[in-house]
N, C-alpha and C positions, 0 to 999 in steps of 0.2 A: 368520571372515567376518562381516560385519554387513550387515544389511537396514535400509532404510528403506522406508517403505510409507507410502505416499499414495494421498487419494482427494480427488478437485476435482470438484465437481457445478457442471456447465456450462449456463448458459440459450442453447444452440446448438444444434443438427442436427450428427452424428455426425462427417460428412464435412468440417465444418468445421474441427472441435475436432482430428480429426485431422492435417489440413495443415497447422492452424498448427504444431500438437506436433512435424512433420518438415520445419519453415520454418527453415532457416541464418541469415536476415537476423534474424530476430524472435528464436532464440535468439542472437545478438549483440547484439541491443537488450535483451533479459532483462540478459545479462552485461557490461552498461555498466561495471559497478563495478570489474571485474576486470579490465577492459579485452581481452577474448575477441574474437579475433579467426577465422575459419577462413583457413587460409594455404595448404592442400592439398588436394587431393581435391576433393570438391564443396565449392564456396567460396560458393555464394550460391541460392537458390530451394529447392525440392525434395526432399530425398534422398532415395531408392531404395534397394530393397533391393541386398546384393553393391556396396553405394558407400562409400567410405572421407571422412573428413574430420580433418585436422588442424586443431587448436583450439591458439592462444598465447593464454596469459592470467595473471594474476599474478594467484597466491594464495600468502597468510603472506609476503607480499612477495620472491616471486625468480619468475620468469618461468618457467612450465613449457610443454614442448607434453603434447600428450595424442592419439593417432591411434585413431578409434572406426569399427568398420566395422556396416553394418545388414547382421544374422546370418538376420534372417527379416523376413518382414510378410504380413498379409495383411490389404489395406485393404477398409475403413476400421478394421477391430477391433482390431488390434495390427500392432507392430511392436520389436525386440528390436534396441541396438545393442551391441558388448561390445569393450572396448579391446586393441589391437592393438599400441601401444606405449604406455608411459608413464610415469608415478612409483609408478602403484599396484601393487600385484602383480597382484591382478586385480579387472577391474569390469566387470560387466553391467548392464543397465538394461533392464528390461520397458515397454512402454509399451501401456496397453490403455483400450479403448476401449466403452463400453457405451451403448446407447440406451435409457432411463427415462422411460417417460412423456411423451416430446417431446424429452426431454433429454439431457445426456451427461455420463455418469459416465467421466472420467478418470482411472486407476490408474494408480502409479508404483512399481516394484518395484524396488529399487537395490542391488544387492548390491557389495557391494568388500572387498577385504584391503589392509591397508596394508603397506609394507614394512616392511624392519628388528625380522621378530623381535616378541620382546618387549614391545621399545620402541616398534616399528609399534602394537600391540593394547593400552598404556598412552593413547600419543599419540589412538589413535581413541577411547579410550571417555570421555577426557579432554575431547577438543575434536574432531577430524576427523569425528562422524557428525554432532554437530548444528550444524559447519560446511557442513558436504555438504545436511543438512535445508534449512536456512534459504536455500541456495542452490538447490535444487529451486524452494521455495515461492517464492522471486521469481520464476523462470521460470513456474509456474502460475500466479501472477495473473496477468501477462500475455499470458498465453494466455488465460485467464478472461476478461479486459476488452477483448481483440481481438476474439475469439468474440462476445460478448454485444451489442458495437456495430456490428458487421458484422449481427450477427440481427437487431440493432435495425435499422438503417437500412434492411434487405431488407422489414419488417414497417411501415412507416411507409406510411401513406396519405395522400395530396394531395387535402383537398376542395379545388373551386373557390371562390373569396371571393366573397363575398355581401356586396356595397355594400348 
């Protein structure tokens, strides 16, 4: 089993950092590269806990699905999804949430095994954790730079012009 663990300190309100973290459309726009689409389940806004989603997306170039269902939540602090069908043998994802000082500390807890044995636990420690990495961390900046401009634009004041 391998973990990855992340933390993203967010200039947002708790409640925000969290929607976006369980927004379908905006982790589709994270996963432009790979071409991620959701094609089942909750396909777009929201997801809820006990709601499944299927994701197509190409990675190492062959087109996988991947079906993740949300095993818990309790918003805004966490929410936990853990995969239901797929390539992996198995993969959970923690998603946690903390308010700092005005701000929001986002954790990312990602456990997975990969298949095939062996070769599974070669192939991961070679390339598939810190392909798994760098693919988290695209999705957290984006969630960082959504967060941060939405706070911004709610925190913005309009004086009147002064000719």
């Amino acid at each position: 089993m391998s973990r990855i663990y992340l933390e993203t300190n967010i200039n947002a309100d708790i409640q925000t950092v969290f929607d976006l973290a369980r927004n379908i459309d905006l982790h589709q726009k994270s996963t432009s590269k790979t071409n991620e689409k959701a094609i089942a389940g909750r396909t777009s806004g929201l997801i809820e806990e006990n709601e499944t989603v299927t994701w197509r997306a190409k990675h190492l170039g062959v087109y996988q699905t991947l079906t993740t269902k949300i095993i818990s939540m309790d918003k805004p602090h966490q929410f936990t999804d853990e995969m239901q069908k797929g390539t992996f043998k198995s993969l959970h994802h923690q998603h946690i949430f903390k308010r700092i000082k005005g701000k929001t500390l986002m954790i990312d807890i990602f456990d997975f095994e990969s298949p095939l044995g062996i070769i599974g636990k070669v192939f991961n420690k070679i390339f598939l954790k810190n392909y798994m990495k760098k693919f988290l961390i695209e999705r957290n900046k984006l969630i960082k730079a959504t967060a941060e401009s939405t706070t911004m634009s709610h925190n913005v004041t309009t004086y009147p012009r002064i000719e």
